[in-house]
C-alpha positions as a Markdown table, in Angstrom:
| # | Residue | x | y | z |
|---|---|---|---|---|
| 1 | Unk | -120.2 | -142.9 | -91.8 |
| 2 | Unk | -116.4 | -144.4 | -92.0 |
| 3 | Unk | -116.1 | -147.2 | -89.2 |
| 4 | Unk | -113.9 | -145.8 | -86.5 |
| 5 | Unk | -111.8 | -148.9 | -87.3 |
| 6 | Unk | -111.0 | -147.7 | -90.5 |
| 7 | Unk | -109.8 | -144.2 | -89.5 |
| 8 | Unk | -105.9 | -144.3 | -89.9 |
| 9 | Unk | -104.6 | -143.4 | -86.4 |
| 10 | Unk | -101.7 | -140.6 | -86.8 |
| 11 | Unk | -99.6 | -138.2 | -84.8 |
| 12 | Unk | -98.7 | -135.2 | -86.7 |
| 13 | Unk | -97.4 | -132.8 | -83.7 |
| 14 | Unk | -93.5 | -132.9 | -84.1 |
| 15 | Unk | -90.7 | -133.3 | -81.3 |
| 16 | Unk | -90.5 | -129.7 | -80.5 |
| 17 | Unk | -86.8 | -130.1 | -80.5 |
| 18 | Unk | -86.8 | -131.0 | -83.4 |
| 19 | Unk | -88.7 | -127.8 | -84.4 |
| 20 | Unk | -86.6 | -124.5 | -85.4 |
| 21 | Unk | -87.9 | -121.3 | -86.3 |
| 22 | Unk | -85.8 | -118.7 | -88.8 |
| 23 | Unk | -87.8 | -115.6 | -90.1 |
| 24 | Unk | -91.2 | -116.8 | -92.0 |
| 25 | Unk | -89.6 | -120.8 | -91.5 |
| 26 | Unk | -90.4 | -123.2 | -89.3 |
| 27 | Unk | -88.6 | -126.2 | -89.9 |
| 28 | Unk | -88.9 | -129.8 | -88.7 |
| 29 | Unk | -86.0 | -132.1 | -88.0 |
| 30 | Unk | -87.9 | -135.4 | -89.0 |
| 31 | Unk | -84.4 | -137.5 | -89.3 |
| 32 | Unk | -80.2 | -136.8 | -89.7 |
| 33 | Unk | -81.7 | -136.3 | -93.6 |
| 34 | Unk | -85.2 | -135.3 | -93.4 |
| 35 | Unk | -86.9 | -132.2 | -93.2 |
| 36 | Unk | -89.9 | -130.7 | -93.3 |
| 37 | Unk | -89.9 | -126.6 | -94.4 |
| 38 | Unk | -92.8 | -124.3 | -94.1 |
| 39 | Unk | -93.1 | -120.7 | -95.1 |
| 40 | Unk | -95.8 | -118.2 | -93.4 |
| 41 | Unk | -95.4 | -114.6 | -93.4 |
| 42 | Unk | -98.3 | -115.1 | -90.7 |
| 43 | Unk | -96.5 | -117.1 | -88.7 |
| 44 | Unk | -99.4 | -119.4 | -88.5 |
| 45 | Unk | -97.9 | -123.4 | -89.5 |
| 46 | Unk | -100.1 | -126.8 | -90.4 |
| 47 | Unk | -100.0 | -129.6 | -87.5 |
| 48 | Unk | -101.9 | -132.1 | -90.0 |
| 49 | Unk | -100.7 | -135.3 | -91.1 |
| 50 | Unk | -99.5 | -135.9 | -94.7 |
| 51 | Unk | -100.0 | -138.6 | -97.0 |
| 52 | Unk | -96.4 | -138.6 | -97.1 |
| 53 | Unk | -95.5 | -137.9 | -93.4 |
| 54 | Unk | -98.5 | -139.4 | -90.7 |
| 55 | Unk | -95.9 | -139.8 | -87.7 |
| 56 | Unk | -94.0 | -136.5 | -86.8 |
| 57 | Unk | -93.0 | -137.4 | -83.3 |
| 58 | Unk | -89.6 | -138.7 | -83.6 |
| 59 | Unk | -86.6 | -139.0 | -81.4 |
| 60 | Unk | -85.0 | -135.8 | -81.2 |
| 61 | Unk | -82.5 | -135.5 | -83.4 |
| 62 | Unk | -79.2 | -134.4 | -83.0 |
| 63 | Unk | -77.8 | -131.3 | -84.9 |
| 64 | Unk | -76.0 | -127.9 | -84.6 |
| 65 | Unk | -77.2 | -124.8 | -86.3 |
| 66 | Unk | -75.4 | -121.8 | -87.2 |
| 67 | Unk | -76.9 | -118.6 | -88.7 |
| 68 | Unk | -75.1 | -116.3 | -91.2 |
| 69 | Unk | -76.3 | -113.3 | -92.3 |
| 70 | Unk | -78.6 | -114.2 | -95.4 |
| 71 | Unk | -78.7 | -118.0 | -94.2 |
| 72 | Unk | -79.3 | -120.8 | -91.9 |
| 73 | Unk | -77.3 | -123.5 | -91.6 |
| 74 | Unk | -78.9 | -126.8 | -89.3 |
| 75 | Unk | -76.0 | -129.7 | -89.3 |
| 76 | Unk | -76.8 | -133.0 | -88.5 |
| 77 | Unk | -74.7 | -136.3 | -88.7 |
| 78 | Unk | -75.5 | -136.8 | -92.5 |
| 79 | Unk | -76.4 | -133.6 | -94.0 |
| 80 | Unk | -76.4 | -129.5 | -93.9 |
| 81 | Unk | -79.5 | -128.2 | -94.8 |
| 82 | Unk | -79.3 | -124.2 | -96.0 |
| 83 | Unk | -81.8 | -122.2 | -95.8 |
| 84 | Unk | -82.0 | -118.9 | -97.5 |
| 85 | Unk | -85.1 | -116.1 | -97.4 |
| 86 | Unk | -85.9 | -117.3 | -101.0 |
| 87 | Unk | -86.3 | -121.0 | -100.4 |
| 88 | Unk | -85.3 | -121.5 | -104.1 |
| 89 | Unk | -81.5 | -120.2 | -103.1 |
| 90 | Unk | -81.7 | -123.0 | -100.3 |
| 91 | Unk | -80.1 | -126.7 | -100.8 |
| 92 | Unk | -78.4 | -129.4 | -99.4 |
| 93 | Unk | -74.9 | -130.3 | -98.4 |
| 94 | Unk | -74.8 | -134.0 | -99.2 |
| 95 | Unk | -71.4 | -135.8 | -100.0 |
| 96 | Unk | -69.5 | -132.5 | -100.5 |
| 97 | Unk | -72.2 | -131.7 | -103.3 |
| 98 | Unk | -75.1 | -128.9 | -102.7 |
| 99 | Unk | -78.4 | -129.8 | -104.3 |
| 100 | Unk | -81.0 | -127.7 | -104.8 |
| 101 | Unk | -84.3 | -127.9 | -103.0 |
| 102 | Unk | -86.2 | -128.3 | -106.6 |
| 103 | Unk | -88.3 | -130.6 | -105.4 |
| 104 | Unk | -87.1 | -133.3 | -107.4 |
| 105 | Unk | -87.6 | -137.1 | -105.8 |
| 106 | Unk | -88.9 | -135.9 | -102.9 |
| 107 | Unk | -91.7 | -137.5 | -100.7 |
| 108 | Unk | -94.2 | -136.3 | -103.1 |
């Protein structure tokens, strides 16, 4: 057996205001440029720590959101995120430019 000294200590439970919920999404606000998106057609979302993400419980963040009819908008001081039903329609306002949630350099 692991020594309990060993065992990382994390807290995976987000700020729930920094938790939104839009149709099969929930999506944490982890900073003003960092999100975490999950899809469930159950409804039914992980509360597990990542080997990316161990801490969830940040500060809440500040942001607007506004909802259009085939999107969602969250706004926070750096970025827009947009979310679409088909997550690979969704990006990111950054700088005036919209990048695509591809996956590319993300946490891993």
């Amino acid at each position: 057996m692991l020594h309990t000294h060993l065992i990382a200590k994390t807290h995976p439970t987000a700020n729930p205001q920094n938790i939104l919920f839009w149709h099969n999404y929930r999506i944490t606000i982890l900073d003003d440029r960092l999100f975490r998106i999950e899809n469930s057609t159950s409804h039914h979302f992980v509360d597990q720590a990542t080997t990316s993400v161990w801490f969830r419980d940040m500060p809440p963040v500040d942001y607007t959101t506004m909802e259009k009819e085939d999107s969602f908008h969250i706004i926070t001081s750096k970025v827009t995120l947009v979310v679409h039903d088909c997550l690979a329609d969704s990006y990111v306002v950054l700088n005036g430019q919209n990048i695509p949630l591809d996956n590319t350099a993300n946490l891993g």
